[in-house]
C-alpha positions in Angstrom: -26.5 -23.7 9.5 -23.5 -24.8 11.5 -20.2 -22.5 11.8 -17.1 -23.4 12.8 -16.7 -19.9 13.8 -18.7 -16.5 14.5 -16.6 -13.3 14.6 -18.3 -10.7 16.9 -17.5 -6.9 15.8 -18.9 -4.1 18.1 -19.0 -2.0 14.5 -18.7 -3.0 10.9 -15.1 -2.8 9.9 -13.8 -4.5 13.4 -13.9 -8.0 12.2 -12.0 -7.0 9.5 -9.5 -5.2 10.8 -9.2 -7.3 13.6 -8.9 -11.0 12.2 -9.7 -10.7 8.7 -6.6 -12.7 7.3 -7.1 -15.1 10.0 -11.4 -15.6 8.8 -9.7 -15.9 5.4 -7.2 -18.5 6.3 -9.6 -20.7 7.9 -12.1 -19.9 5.0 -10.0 -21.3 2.7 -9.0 -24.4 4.8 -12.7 -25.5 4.5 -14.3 -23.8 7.7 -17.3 -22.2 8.0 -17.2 -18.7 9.4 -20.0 -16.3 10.3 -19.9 -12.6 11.5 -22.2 -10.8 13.8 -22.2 -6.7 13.7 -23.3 -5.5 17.4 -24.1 -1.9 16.0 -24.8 -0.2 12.3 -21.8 2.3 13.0 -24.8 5.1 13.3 -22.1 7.6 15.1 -19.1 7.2 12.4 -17.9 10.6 11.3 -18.0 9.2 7.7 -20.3 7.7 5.4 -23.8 6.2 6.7 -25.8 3.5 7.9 -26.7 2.7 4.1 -23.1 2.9 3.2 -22.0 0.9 5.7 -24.5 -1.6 5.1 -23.6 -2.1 1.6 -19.7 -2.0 2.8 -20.1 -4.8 4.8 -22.0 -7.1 2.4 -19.1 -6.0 0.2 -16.7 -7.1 2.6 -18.3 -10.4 3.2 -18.2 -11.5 0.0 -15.2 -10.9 -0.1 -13.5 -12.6 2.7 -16.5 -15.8 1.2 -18.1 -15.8 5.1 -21.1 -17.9 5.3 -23.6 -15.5 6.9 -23.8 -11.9 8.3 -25.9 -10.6 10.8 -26.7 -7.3 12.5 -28.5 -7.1 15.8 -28.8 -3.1 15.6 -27.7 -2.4 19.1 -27.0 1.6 19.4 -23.7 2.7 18.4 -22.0 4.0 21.8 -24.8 3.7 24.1 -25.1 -0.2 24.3 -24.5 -1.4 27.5 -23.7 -5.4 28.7 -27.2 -5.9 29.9 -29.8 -8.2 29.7 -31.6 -7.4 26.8 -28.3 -7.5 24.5 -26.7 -10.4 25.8 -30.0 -12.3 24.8 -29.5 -10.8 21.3 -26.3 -12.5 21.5 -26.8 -15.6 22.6 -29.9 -16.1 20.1 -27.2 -15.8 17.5 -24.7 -17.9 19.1 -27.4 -20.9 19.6 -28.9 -20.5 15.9 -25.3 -21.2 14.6 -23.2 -23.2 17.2 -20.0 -22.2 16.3 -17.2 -23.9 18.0 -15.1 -20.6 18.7 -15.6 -16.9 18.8 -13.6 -14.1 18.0 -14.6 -10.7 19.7 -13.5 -7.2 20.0 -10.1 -6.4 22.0 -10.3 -6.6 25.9 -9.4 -3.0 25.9 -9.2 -0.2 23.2 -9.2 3.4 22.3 -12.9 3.2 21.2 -15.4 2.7 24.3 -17.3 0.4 21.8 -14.4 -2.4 21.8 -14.1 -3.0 25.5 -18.0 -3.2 26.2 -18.3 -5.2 22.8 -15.7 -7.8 24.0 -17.4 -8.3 27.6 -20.3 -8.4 26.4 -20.0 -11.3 23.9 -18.1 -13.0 26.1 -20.6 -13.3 28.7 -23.4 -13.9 26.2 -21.0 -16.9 25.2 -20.9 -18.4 28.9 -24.9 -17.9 29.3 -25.4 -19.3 25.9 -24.5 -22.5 27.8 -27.2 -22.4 30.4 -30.4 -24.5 29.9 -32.5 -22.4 32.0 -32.1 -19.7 30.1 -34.7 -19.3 27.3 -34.6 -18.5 23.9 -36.6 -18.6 20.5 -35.4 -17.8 16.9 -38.4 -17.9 14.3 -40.9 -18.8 16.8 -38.6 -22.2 17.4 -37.0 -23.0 20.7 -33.7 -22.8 20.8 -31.3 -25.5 22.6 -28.4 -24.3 24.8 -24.9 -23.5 23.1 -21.8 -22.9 24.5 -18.6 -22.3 22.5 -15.7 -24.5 23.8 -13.3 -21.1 23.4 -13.6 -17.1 22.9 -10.4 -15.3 21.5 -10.3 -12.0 21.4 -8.0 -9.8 18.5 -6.1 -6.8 18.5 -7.4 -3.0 17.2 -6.1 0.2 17.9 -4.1 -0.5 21.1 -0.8 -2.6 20.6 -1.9 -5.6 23.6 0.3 -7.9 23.6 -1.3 -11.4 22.1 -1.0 -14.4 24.0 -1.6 -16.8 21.0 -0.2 -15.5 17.2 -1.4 -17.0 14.0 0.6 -16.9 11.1 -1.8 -15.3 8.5 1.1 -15.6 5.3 -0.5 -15.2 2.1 -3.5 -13.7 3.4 -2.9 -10.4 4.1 -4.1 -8.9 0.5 -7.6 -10.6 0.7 -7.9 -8.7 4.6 -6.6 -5.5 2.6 -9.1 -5.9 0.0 -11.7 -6.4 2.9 -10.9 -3.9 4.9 -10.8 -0.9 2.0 -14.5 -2.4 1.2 -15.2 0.6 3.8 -14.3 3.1 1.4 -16.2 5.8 3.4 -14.4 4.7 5.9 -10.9 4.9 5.0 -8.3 7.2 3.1 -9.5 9.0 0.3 -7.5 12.0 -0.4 -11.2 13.1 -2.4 -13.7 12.6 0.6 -14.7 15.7 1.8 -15.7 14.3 5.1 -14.4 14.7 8.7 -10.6 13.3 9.3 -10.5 10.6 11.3 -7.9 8.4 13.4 -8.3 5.6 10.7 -8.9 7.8 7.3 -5.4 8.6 7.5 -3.1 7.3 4.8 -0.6 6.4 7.5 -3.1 4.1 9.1 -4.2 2.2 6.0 -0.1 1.6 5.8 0.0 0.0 9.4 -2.5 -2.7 8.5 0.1 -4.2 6.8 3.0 -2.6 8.7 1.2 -4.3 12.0 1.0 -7.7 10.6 4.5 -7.7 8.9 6.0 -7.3 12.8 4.0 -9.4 14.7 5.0 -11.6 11.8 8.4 -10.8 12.2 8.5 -11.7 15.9 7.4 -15.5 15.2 9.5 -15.9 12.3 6.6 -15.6 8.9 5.6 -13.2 7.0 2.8 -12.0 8.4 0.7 -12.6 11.7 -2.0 -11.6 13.5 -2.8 -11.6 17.8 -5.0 -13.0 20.0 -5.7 -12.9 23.9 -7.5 -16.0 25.4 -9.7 -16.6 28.2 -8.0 -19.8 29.4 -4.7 -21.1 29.4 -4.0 -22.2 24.9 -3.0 -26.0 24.9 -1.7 -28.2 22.3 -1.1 -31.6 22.3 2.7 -31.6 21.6 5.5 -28.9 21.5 6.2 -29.7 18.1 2.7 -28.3 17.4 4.2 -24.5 18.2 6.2 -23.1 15.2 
């Protein structure tokens, strides 16, 4: 299977919050999108690996991706190495996607900085014949994506490209509060946490409202890019 894009999330729940009205924008435009968890979440203060599994199926049915994968790296300990770029890039080659969306270039969780650098390089190797790689006893042929964008979390960066993501906002909500381990639930007797508050799960749509705001929609969401964004007119740029 083909995608026109694969969404790389160092934990379940990142995709989501990160670009999830954006995935269900271009969902619903026709595109095929597919998401790739780095790590199970194993460390999370709430909920499990079993919950969190479930969760994200939940969520991806949601947002109507065509595939999910997990490669089961170890939740806070994975480094950019050898071994998990190759993870990487046998999912990048089995799917070809066209463009990726990663895990901020910096953040409050250690996870989201290693996760971004590391699927970005496994994106550039991806492109290089010499290097080797076999999915179902198959050899695989080189892929590169032709761009990587990377989306906002906890930290407020700000985006060098914004997407208006108006009238989308509800299916990310319903996405995101899939992770209902993971979120606020005055009756959860689990550790607090800096998302479980109910003043977080009000910034999701607080966050896209302004960044909407600024560009003149409803709602948005950010990106930062790799290299220079180009369009063929000016008239393109709302």
């Amino acid at each position: 299977m083909k995608l026109d894009i694969l969404a790389i999330g160092a934990h379940p729940d990142d995709v989501e919050l990160g670009c999830g009205a954006t995935i269900a924008k271009e969902i619903a435009r026709g595109k095929k999108v597919g998401i790739l968890d780095l790590t199970r979440g194993e460390l999370g203060t709430r909920g499990t690996i079993h919950t969190r599994k479930e969760e994200a199926t939940n969520a991806a049915a949601i947002l109507g991706v065509s595939v999910r994968e997990n490669i089961g790296l170890a939740d806070g300990f994975f480094q950019n190495d050898k071994e998990s770029q190759l993870k990487i890039i046998e999912v990048i080659r089995a799917y070809q996607p066209e463009m990726v969306l990663c895990n901020a270039i910096d953040d409050r969780h250690i996870d989201h900085g290693k996760g971004s650098k590391l699927a970005s390089d496994a994106c550039f190797l991806s492109g290089l014949g010499k290097i080797e790689t076999q999915r179902d006893g198959i050899a695989q042929e080189k892929w590169r994506p032709k761009t990587v964008y990377h989306y906002e979390q906890w930290m407020q960066i700000r985006p060098d490209v914004v997407v208006d993501v108006s009238g989308f906002i509800d299916k990310k909500c319903e996405a995101v509060f899939a992770y209902k381990t993971q979120f606020y639930d005055p009756n959860s007797g689990e550790g607090s946490t800096p998302i479980s508050s109910l003043t977080f799960k009000e910034s999701i749509n607080y966050r896209a409202q302004d960044l909407g705001r600024l560009i003149g929609t409803e709602h948005a969401e950010g990106f930062n890019v790799e290299r220079y964004p180009a369009v063929d007119s000016l008239f393109d740029l709302i």
